[in-house]
N, C-alpha and C positions, 0 to 999 in steps of 0.2 A: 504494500500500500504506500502509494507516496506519499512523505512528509507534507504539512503543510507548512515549513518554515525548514528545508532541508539545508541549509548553512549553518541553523544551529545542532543538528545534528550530532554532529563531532567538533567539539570546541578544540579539537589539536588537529584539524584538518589545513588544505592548502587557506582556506580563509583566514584562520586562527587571528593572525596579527592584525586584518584589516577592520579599520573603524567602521564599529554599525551603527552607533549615534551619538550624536554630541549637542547639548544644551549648555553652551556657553562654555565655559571652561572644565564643564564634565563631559567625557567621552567614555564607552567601552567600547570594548572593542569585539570580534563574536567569540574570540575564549570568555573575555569577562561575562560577556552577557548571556551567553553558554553557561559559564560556571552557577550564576548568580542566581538564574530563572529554574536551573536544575536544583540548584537548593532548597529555593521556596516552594517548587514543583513540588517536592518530597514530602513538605508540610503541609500541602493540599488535597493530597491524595486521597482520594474517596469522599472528598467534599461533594456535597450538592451545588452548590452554586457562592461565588464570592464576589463579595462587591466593591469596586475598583477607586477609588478616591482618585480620580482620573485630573490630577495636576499637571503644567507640561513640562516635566520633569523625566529624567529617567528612571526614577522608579517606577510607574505609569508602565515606562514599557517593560520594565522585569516583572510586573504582576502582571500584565495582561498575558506575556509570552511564558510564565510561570503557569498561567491556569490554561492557557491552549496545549504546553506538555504535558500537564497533568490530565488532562481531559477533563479539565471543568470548568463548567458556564461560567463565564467572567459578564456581570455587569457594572457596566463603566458608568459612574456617575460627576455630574455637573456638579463641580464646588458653587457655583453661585444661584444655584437652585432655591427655590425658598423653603421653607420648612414642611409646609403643607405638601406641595409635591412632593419632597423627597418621603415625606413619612409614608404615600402612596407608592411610590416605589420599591421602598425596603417591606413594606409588606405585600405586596404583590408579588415580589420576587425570591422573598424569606430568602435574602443568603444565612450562610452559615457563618459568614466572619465579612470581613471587611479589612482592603488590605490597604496602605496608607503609608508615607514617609512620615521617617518617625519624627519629623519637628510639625508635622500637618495638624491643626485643630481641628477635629471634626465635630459636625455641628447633633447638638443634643435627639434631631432623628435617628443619629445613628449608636448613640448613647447605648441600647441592650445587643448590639454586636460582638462578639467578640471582635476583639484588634490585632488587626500581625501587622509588622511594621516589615516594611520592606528591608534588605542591608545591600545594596548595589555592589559592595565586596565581597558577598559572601562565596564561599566557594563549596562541594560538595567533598570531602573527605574521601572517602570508597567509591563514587561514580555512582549514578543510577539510571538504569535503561527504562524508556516512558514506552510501553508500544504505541504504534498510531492510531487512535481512534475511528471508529467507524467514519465514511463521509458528512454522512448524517447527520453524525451528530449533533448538538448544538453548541458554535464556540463561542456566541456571545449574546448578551439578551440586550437590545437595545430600544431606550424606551425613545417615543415620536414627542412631538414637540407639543399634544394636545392642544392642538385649537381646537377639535371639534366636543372636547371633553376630556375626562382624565386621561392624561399618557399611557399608550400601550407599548407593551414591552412585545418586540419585535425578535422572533426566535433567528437567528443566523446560524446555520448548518456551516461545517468544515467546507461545505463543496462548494458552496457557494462564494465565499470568499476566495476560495482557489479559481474558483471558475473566472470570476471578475478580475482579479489581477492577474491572469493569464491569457484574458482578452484584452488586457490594456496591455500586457507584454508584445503584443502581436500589434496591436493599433498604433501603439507609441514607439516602439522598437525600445524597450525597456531592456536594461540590462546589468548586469553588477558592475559595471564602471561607471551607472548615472552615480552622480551624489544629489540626490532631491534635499532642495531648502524649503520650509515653510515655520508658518507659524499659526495654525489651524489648532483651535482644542481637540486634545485627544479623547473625548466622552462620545465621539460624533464621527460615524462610519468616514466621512474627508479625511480628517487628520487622522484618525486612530489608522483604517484598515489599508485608505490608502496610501495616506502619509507615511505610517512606519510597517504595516504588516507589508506593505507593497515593493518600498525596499529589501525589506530582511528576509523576502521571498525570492528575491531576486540575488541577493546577496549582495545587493550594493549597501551605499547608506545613509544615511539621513541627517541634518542638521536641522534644528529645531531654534529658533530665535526666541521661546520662551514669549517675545513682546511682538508683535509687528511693526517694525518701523522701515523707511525707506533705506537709511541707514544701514542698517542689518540686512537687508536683501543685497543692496550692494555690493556690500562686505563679502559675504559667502558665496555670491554668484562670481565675482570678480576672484574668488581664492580657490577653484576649484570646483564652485556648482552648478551641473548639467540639467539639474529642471526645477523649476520653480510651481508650488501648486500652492493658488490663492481662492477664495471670494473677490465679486466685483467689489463689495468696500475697498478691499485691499489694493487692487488694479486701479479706482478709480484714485484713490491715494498719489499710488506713482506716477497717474498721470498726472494729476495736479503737481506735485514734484517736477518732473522733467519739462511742465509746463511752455515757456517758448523758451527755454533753453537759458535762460538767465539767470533762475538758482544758483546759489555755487556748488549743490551738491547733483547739479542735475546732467552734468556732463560723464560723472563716475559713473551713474545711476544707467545712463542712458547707454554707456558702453558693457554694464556686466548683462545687463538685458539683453543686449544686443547679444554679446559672446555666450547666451545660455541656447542651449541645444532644445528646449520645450519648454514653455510658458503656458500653460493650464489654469480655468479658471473655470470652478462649478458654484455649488449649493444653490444658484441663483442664477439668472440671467444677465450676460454682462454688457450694457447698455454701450450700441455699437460707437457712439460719441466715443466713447475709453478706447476702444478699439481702435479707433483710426488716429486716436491721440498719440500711440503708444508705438502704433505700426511706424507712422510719421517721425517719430521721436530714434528710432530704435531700429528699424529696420526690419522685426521681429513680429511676426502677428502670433496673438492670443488665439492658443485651440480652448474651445468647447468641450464637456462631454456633458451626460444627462444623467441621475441616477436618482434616490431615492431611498431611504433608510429598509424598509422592505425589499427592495429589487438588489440593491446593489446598483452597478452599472450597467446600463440601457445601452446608451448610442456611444458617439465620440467621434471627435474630429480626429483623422490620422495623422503621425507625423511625417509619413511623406504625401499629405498632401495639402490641401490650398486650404489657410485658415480664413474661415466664411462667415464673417461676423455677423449674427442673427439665427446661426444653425448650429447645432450640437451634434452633429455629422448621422452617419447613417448606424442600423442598431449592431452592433460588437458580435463578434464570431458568437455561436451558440444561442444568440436572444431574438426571440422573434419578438416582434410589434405589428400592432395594426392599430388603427385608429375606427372608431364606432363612432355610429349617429347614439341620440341622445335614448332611444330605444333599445342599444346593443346593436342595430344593424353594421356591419362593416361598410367602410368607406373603402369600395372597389372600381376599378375601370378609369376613365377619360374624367368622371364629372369626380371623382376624389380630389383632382388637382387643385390645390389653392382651398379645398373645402375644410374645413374647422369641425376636431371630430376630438374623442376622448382617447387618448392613448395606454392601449393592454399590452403586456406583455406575460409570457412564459420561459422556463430557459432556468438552466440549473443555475444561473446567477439570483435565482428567488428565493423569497423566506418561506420556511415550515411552517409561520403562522403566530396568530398572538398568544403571546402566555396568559395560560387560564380563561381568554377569550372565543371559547368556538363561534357564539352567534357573528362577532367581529371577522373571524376567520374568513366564516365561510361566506359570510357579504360581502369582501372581498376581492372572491374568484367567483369566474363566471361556473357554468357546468362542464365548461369542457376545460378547466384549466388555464383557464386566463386572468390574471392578476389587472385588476381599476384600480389606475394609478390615481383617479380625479384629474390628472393633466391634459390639458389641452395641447392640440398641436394641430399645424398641415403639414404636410409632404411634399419636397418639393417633386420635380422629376424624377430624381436621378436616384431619390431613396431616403436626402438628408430630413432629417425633422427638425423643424423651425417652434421651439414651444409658444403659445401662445400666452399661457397659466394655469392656474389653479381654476376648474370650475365653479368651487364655490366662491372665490373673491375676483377673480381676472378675465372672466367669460360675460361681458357685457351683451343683453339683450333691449336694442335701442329701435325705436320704430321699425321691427320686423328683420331686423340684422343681427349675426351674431358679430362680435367685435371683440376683437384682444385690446387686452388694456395693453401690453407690452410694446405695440407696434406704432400706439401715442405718447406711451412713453416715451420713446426713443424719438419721437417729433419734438415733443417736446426740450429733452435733452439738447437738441440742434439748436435752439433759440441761445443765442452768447447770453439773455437775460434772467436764464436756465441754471442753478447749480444743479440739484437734485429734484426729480421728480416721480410722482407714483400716479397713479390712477384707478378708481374706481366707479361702481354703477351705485345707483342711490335710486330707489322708487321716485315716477313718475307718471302720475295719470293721465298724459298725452303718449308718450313714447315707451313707457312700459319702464322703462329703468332711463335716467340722464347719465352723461358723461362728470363725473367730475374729478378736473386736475387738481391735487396737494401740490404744490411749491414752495420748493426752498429756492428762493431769489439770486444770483451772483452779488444783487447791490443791494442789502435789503432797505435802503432808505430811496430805493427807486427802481421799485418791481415793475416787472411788465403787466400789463393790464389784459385783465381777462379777453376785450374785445382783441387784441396782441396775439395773444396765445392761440384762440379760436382761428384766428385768421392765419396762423402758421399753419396750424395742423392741417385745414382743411386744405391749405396750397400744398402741403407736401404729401397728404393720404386722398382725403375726402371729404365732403362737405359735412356729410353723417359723423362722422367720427371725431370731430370737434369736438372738444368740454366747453357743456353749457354753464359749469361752474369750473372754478377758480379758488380755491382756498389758501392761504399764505400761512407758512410753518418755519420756525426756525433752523428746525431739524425732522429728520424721518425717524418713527423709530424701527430700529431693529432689532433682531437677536445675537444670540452670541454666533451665528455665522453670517451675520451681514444681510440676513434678509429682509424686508422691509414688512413691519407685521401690521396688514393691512385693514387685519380685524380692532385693532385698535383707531386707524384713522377712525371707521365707522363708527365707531362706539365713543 
């Protein structure tokens, strides 16, 4: 059975000496990280499930890669969670312990846990051999972000994350001589599975900036790193950075970007304004790819081919997709083209399902195996899918249209009077639902004017797709990956 992390393997093999993570001036290396997750593996063993104080640290990654040798379910939890949630999590998912760096405060939910404390030096005395667990099994429980109600905890099978980062080895041309940089939380399939399981599957390795700053991406792309994987906040960041080139820190900035071999950017849509900032600046275009805490990874733009700002390429070796009308009907033939449809997919990159939740389960998947994602997309020709949004917040129905917020967005964003922008539908007893734009202004003592904005969008899309409002915000809010939480604009 093949490994799901075969470099750690044998900590005295050809890799032994090469680095497999480093958070600032802590690094192991795979003997160390070999030695150290084999140790605590030992003290896990026959655990039912442990729950991960998932700081971006490396200890983080010696428990999590501690509980996938031991063959047990690691759930990774959010330090800035609030209490209420977390006390739903730790009982929903009863670990048996709670693993943590020992200078970590954890917060009074997790109070009747037992505590192991990680030791990143530790080493194993006698050696001990893990066998590899069935595919199936489950290597981590991850809970979703509950908007629609309490968080569910999202089962991930071994094969499925083998399957995804082996589809991105093939898409990306991934290899153990990338060094990937980010600074993504590790409690959250980006950072955690693809950030560090993705390397240390591959046998490369990963540097971790603990902070995101421009700074620090510079720094490690410019001293040896081959791919950078961010959120749009973070891209839209650098482009503000590298700006018209006049920072002082924007010319370093703009040549390690340029000298990195793959610029990656998910959990969110990355509003094509950034993209041609960056291309412009850099020489370098931003790939895409799609995924989703239950599926894993969907689509993805390839690295040998043309990064297609608006698309998240076509779907990954193994994953099938199609897009449905609002009935389940599939969107097939000539009239799919350009048509706005729900996108399913199946494909051993999916989850076993929610813990303790069958009714959730199975509403779900269709009858024949098909996982609703709630996203929206079109197709273009050629196969790429272009997401649209979320059905319940991003699928506007305006006088007899369906309409993505995404695509006013992005008109939006083009107005220079533009910093940040979202959009949403609000009821309307003429047109069934209106357009309305949130704005964060570039000047906020002299925003552009609703009639302004109207008149961009409808010159660059159509008349229909104009926001009949206009709302002025200081700021968007988001989450902790950068997404814009649009349930709150409404509320």
């Amino acid at each position: 059975m093949t490994p799901l992390l075969p470099a750690l393997q044998d900590g005295s093999g050809p890799a032994a000496a090469r680095e497999a993570v480093r958070f600032g001036e802590h690094t192991l290396t795979y003997a160390q990280l070999a030695a150290a997750s084999d140790a605590l593996a030992a003290r896990l063993a026959g655990a039912g499930r442990v729950a991960v104080w998932a700081t971006p640290t490396p200890e983080t990654v010696v428990a999590v890669v501690a509980a996938l040798r031991a063959g047990v379910p690691a759930v990774p939890l959010n330090p800035r969670t609030g209490e209420r949630e977390l006390a739903h999590i730790v009982a929903d998912s009863a670990p048996s312990a709670v693993l943590a760096g020992a200078g970590d405060v954890l917060p009074p939910a997790l109070g009747a846990l037992d505590r192991t404390d990680v030791d990143t030096s530790a080493t194993v005395v006698n050696g001990v051999g893990f066998p590899e667990p069935s595919p199936e099994s489950p290597a981590l429980i991850v809970y979703t972000s509950g908007t629609t109600g309490p968080p569910k905890g999202a089962i991930l099978p071994r094969r499925a994350i083998a399957a995804s980062l082996d589809a991105l080895e093939d898409a990306w041309q991934w290899t153990g001589d990338d060094v990937l940089v980010h600074a993504l939380p590790l409690f959250h399939v980006h950072g955690l599975i693809l950030g560090v399981l993705g390397p240390l599957r591959r046998g490369g390795s990963v540097r971790h900036l603990g902070r995101f700053s421009a700074e620090g991406v510079a720094r490690e792309l410019g001293s040896g790193g081959t791919m950078l994987f961010g959120v749009p906040t973070m891209y839209h960041r650098l482009a503000e950075t590298l700006g018209d080139g006049s920072a002082p820190d924007a010319a370093g900035l703009a040549k390690a970007l340029a000298g990195a071999r793959l610029l990656v950017s998910g959990s969110a849509a990355l509003p094509v304004h950034d993209h041609e900032r960056i291309a412009a600046a850099t020489g370098r275009g931003v790939v895409e790819r799609y995924g989703m805490t239950e599926t894993l990874m969907n689509t993805g733009v390839r690295a040998d081919g043309e990064p297609r700002p608006g698309t998240v390429g076509a779907p990954l070796p193994g994953v099938e997709l199609r897009l449905v009308e609002e009935d389940g009907t599939p969107l097939v033939g000539p009239t799919a083209e350009d048509a706005v449809g729900e996108i399913q997919v199946r494909g051993p990159n999916v989850f076993t399902g929610y813990l303790n939740r069958p009714d959730a389960t199975a509403a779900a998947f269709t009858e024949d195996g098909w996982f609703r994602t709630g996203d929206m997309a079109t197709l273009d020709t050629d196969g790429c899918v272009r997401i649209v949004g979320r059905r319940a917040t991003d699928l506007i129905k305006s006088g007899g249209y369906k309409i993505g917020a995404g695509e006013i967005e992005n008109a939006l964003l083009d107005h220079p009077g533009v910093r940040e922008a979202a959009v949403t539908g609000e009821p309307d007893p003429d047109l069934g639902e209106r357009i309305v734009a949130w704005v964060v202004p570039s000047d906020p003592g002299a925003p552009p004017t609703e009639a302004e904005l109207a008149d961009h969008v409808a010159a660059q899309l159509a008349p229909h797709k104009r926001p009949r409002t206009v709302r002025y915000l200081e700021a968007l809010p988001r989450n902790d990956m950068g997404k814009i939480m649009k349930r709150s604009l409404g509320a």
